[in-house]
C-alpha positions in Angstrom: 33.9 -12.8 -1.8 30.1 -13.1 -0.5 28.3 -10.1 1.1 27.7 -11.4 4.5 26.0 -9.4 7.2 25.0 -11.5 10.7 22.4 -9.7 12.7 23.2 -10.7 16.7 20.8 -10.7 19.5 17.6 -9.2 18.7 14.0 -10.8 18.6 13.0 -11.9 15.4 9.7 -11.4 15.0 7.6 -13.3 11.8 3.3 -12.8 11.6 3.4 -16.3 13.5 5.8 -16.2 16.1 8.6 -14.6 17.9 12.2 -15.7 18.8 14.8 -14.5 20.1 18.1 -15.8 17.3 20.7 -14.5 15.4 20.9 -14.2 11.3 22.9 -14.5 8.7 22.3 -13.0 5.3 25.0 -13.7 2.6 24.3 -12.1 -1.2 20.9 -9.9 -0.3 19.3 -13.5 1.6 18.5 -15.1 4.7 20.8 -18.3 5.0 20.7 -19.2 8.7 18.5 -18.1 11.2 19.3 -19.8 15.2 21.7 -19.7 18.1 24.5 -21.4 15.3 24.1 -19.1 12.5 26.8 -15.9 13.5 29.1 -19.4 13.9 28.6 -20.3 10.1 29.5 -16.7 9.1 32.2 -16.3 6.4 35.9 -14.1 7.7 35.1 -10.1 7.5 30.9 -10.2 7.8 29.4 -7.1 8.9 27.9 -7.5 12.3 24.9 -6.0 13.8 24.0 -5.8 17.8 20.2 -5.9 17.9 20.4 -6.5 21.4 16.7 -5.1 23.1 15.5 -4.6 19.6 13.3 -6.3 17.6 14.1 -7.6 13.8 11.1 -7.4 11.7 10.5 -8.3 7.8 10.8 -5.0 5.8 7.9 -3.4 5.3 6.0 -3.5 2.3 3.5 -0.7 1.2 1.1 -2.0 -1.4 -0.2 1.3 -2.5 2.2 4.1 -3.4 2.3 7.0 -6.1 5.5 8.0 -7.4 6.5 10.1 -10.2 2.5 10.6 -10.5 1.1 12.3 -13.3 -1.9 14.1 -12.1 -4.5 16.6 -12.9 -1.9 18.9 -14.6 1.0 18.3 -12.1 3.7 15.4 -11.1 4.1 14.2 -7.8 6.9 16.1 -6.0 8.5 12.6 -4.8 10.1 10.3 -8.0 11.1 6.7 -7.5 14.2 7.4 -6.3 13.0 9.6 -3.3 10.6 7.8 -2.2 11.6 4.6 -2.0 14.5 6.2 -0.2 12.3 7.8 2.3 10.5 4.3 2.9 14.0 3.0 4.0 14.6 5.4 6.4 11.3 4.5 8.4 11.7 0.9 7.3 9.8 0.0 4.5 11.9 -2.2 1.7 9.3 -2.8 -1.1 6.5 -0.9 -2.7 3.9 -1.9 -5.2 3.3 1.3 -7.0 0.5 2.1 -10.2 0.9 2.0 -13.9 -2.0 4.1 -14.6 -3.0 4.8 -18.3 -4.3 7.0 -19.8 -7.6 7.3 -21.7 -7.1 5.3 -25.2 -3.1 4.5 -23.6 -2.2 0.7 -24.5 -1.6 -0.9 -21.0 1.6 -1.6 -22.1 2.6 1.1 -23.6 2.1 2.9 -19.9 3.6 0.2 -18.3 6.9 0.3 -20.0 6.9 4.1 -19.2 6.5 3.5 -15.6 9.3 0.6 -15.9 11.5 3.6 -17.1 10.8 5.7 -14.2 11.5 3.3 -11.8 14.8 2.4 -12.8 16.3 5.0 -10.3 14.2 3.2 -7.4 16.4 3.0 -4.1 14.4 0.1 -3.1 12.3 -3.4 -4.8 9.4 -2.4 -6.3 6.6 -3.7 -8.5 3.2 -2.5 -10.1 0.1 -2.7 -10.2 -2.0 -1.7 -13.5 -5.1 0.3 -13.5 -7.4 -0.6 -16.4 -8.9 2.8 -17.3 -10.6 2.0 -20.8 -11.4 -1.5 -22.6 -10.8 -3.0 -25.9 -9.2 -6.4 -27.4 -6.1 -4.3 -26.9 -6.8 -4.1 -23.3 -7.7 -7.8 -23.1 -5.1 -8.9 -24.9 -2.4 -6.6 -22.9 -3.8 -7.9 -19.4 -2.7 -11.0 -20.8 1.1 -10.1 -21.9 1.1 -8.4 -18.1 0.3 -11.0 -16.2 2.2 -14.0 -18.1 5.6 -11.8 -19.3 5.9 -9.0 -16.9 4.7 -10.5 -13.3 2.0 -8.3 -12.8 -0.6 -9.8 -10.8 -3.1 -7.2 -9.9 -5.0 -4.8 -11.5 -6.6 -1.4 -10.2 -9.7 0.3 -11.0 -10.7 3.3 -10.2 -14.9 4.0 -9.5 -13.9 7.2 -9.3 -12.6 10.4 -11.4 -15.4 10.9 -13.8 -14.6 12.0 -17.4 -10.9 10.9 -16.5 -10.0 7.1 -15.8 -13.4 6.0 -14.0 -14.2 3.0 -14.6 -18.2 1.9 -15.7 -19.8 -1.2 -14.6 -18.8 -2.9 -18.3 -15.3 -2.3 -17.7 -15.2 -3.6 -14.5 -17.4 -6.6 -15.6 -15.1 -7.5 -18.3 -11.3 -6.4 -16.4 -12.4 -8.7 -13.3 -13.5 -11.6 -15.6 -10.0 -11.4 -17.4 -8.6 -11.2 -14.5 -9.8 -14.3 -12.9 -8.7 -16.1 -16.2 -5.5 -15.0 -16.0 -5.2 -15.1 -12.0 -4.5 -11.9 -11.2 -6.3 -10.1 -8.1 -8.5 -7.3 -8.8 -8.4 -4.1 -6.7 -10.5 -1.3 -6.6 -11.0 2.7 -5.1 -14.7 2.2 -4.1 -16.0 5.7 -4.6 -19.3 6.6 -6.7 -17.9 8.8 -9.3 -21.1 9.7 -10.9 -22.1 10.9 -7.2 -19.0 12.4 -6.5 -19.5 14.6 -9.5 -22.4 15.4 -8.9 -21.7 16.4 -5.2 -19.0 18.5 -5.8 -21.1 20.6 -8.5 -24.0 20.9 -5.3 -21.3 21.7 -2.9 -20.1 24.7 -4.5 -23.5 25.9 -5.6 -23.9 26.7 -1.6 -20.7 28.7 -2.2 -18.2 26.2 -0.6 -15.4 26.4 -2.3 -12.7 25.9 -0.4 -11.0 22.5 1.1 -13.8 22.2 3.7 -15.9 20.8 0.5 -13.7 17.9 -0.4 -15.4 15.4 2.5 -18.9 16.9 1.8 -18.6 16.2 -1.5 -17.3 12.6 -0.7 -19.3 11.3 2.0 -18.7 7.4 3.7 -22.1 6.3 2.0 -20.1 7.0 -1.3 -17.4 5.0 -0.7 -19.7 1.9 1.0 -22.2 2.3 -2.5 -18.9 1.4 -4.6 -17.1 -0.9 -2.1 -20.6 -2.7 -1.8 -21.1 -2.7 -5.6 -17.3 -3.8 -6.7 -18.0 -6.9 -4.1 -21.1 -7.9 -5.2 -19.6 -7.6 -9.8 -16.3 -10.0 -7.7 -19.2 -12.5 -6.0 -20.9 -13.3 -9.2 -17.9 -13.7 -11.7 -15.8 -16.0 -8.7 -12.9 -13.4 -8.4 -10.9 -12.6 -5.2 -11.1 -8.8 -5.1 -8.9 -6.1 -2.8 -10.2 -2.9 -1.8 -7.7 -0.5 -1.2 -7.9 2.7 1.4 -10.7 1.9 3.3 -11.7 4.7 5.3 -14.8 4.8 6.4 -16.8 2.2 8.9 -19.3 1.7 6.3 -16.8 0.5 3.3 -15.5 -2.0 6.1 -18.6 -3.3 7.3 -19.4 -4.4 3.8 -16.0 -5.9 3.6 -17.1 -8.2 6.5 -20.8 -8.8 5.9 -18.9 -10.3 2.6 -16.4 -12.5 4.3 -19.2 -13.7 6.9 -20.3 -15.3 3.4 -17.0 -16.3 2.7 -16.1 -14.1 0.1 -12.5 -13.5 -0.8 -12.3 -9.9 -0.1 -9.7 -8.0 1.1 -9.2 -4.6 2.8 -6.3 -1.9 3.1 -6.4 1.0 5.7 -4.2 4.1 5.3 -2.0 4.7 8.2 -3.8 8.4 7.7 -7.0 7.2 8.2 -6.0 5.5 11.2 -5.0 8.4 12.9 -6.4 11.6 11.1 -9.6 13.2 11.2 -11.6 15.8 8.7 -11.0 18.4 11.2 -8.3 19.0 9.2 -10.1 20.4 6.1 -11.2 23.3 8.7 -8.2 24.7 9.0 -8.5 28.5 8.5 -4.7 28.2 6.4 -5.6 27.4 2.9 -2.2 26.2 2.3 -2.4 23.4 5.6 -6.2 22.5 4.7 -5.4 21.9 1.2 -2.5 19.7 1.8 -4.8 17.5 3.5 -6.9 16.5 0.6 -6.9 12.9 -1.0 -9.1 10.6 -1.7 -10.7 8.8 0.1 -10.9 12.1 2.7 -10.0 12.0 5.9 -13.7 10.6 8.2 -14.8 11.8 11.7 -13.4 10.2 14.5 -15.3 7.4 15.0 -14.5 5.6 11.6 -11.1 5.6 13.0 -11.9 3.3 15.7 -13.7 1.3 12.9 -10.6 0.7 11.1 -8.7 -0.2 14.1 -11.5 -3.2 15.1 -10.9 -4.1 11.5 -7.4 -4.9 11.7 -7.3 -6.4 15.0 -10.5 -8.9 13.9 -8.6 -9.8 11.0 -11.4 -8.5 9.0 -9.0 -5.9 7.8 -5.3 -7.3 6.0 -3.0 -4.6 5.3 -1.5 -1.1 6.2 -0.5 1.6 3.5 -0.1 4.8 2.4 -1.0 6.3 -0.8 2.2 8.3 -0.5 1.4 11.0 -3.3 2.9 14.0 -2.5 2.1 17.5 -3.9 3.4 20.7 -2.6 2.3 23.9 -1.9 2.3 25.5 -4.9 0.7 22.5 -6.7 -2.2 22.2 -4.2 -2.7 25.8 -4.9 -4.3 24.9 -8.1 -7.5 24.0 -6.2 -7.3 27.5 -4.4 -10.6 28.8 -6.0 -12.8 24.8 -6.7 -11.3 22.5 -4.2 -12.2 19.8 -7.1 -9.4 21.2 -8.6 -7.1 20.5 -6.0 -4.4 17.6 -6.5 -5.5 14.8 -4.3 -2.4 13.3 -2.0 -0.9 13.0 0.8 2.5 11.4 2.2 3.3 8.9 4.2 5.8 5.9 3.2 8.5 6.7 5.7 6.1 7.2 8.7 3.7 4.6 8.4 5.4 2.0 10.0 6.7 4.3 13.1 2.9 5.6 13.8 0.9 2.4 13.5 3.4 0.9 15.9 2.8 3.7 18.5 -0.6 3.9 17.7 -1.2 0.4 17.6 1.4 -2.2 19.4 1.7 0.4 22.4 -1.8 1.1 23.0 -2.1 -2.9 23.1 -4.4 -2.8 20.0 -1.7 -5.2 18.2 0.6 -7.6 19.0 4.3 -7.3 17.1 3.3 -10.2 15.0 0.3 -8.7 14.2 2.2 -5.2 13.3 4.0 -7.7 11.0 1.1 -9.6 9.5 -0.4 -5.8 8.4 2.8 -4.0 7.3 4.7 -6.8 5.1 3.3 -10.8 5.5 -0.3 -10.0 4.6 0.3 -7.9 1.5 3.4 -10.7 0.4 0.6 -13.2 1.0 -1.9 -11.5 -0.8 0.3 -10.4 -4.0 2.4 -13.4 -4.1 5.4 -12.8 -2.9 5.4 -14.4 0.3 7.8 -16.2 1.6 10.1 -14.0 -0.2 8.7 -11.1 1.4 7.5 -10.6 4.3 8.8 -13.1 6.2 12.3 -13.8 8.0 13.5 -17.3 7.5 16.4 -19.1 5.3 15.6 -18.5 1.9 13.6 -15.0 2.0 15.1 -12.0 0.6 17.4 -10.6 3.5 14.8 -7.3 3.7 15.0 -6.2 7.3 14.4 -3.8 10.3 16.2 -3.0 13.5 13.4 -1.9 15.3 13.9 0.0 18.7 10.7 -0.1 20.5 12.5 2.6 22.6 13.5 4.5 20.1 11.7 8.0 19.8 11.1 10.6 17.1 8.7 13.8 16.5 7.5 14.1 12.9 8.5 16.8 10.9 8.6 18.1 6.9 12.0 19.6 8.1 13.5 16.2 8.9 11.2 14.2 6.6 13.2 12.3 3.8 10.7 12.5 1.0 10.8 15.6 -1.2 7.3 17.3 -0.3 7.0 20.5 1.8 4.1 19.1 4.3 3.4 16.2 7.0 0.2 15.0 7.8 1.8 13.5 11.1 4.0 16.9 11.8 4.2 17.5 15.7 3.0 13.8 16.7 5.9 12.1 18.9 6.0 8.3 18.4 8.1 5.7 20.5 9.0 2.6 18.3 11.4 3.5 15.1 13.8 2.1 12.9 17.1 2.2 14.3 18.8 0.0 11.2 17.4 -0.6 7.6 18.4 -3.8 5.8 17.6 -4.5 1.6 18.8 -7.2 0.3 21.6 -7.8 2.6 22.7 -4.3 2.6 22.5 -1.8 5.4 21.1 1.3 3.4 19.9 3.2 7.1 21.6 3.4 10.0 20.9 5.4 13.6 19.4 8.5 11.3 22.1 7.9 8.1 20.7 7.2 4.9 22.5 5.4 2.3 19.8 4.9 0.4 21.5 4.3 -3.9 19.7 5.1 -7.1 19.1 2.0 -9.2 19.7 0.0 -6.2 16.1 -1.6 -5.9 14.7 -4.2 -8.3 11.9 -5.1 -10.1 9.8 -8.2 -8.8 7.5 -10.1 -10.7 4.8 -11.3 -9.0 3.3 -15.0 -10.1 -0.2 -15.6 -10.9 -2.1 -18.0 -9.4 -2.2 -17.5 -5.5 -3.4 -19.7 -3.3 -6.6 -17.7 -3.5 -7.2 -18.6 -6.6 -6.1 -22.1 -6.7 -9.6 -22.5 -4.0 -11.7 -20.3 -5.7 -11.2 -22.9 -8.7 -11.2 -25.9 -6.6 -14.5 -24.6 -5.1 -16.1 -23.5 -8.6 -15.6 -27.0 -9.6 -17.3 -28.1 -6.5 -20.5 -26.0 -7.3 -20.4 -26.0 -11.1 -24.3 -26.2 -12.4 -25.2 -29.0 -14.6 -28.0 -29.3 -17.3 -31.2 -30.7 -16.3 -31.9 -33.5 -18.7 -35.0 -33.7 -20.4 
């Protein structure tokens, strides 16, 4: 017998529109969405009253951490505890990182990370971060992209005598990745500078968390985020920046799309809504849990990244969820260099970008769409799949009670870490009801989130980004004088 679920009475609300209908999902998909659709359900579906709710595409956060090796430690939250904690505050799909090591095959790490995930609650896919290069590299990007379904690769400009990437890496990764059509991403932060910052910093005898933004300043970011645009306008690549945080990084972002560019920028829900302030805090313990990278700006970036978002300039919302505890961070407690950069995140994001954002009248719901799900399925592929409610898509869904209320907490948090950055703020607008694919896996503060439950999903090369960029490199393609 079919898994059937219908979904009765709410307003469906896609990146385009909004309407008020009724759905039916039958095996984990959408297969009717209108006034008729409850009618064409099969004997003993589940029913859902989304009456005064809305029903949005499950989020998707393009830029997670789990099961994170790092600087000595592993993230406290492994695949199956965080995706389950993205499904109790709505969030159905995660792109996470395969991230090698120096010398590691890329394949080789991204079988490893394929192994983790097995246990994920919810879908998930990768991204890989190219860390060295070689034909083994080359060749690997390759097998990735055409075998496996990845279709983005990361590189970090930061993390010196680690996996920072030099100019010649980047040169060569975004050149292979244009041939294969994958999409580039990068963390835009000068390592060199960064290094060289943090030594100055604690020279003048700051040594404690207060150092991390001084030593990572916005003009840091912007020199990378500038740079990383400029290698992508050269070679003809599309290229994603993730976790912009500062006003600077974004302005370059635009200045680049006035030219018409493909670029493309994410925003932390953190950054939105967090200040450095934080890395003041007399506690060791609460100013240290604060640290990641990019660090948290002044105030006035934050406004920044809001005009970003609402102008479009600006695509998606995300999270970095990479959560270290207490103990962990303390491993920075005499160099804050040498404290484990993360934060948390995934099951809160979409709960306070909808209070900060949709009820301040800074976004529409369809816009709270296009930036939590529709713009990163877009970007990465996977759209209409994801992202997007209609017959056909993958039946990923969430009751959302715009009425609904909640106040942040590690007590009450789902995900495995001891801190919140958002503990104490109230927010109106949460999930009430969790859908993946077809099944209810949260429900009115009930979890029922299953190990192994989530899937893999490839994601196809070739997006319509790229399909331009070659139409349009045809258009302008040089010719010989002859002589």
């Amino acid at each position: 017998m079919n898994q059937a679920l219908v979904i009765r009475g709410g307003t469906v609300v896609n990146a385009d529109r909004e309407q008020t209908a009724d759905l039916l999902c039958v095996d984990g998909r959408i297969v009717a969405l209108g006034a008729d659709a409850a009618a064409q359900a099969p004997a003993g579906a589940q029913t859902l009253d989304a009456s005064g709710q809305y029903i949005l595409p499950g989020g998707i956060d393009p830029h997670t951490h789990m099961q994170l090796p790092f600087m000595g430690t592993v993230t406290a939250d492994d695949f199956f505890t965080g995706t389950a904690a993205g499904l109790a505050g709505g969030t159905t799909s995660i792109i996470d990182f395969v991230i090698p090591d120096p010398q590691e095959p890329p394949m080789a790490a991204y079988r490893k990370w394929r192994g983790w995930a097995e246990k994920s609650a919810a879908d998930y896919g990768f991204h890989v971060a190219i860390t060295w290069w070689s034909e083994q590299v080359h060749a690997d990007m390759g097998q990735l992209v055409q075998e496996e379904g990845v279709n983005s690769f990361k590189h970090f400009m930061a993390y010196k005598n680690a996996i920072m990437c030099d100019d010649e890496t980047l040169v060569n990764s975004f050149q292979r990745a244009l041939e294969l059509g994958a999409m580039p991403t990068v963390h835009a932060e000068n390592g060199e500078l960064v290094y060289r910052l943090q030594q100055d910093v604690a020279k003048k005898g700051i040594t404690g968390p207060e150092g991390h933004p001084l030593a990572r300043p916005p003009l840091v970011e912007a020199e990378a985020a500038q740079r990383a645009i400029a290698i992508a306008e050269v070679l003809g690549v599309p290229i994603y920046v993730v976790h912009v945080s500062c006003q600077e990084a974004a302005d370059a972002i635009a200045r680049a799309r006035a030219r018409g560019q493909r670029v493309y920028g994410e925003v932390l829900a953190g950054h939105l809504l967090i200040d450095d302030s934080v890395y003041r805090d007399p506690d060791f313990a609460r100013a240290a849990a604060h640290v990641m990278s990019p660090p948290f700006r002044p105030k006035a970036h934050q406004e920044a990244l809001w005009r970003g978002l609402q102008s479009g300039q600006l695509q998606t919302t995300a999270t970095d969820h990479c959560v270290f505890c207490a103990a962990q961070k303390a491993m920075g407690q005499k160099n804050f260099a040498h404290i484990p950069n993360g934060t948390g995140g995934v099951e809160e994001r979409m709960a306070v970008i909808w209070d900060a954002g949709v009820n301040s009248g800074r976004l529409t719901p369809s816009e709270f769409v296009a930036i939590t799900s529709a713009n990163a399925a877009r970007l990465f592929n996977i759209y209409p799949r994801k992202g997007f409610i209609g017959a056909g898509a993958d039946a990923d869904l969430v009751l959302w009670d715009p009425e609904g209320t909640k106040t942040i907490s590690a007590k009450t948090q789902h995900s495995k870490g001891d801190f919140n950055i958002f503990e104490g703020r109230s927010v109106r607008g949460i999930a009430a009801h969790t859908v993946s694919q077809g099944r209810v896996v949260y429900a009115n503060g009930e979890l029922r989130a299953e190990p192994g439950r989530g899937r893999y999903i490839a994601r196809p090369a070739f997006g319509a980004n790229f399909q331009a960029l070659q139409k349009r490199a045809r258009h302008l393609a040089p010719a010989a004088v002859a002589r």
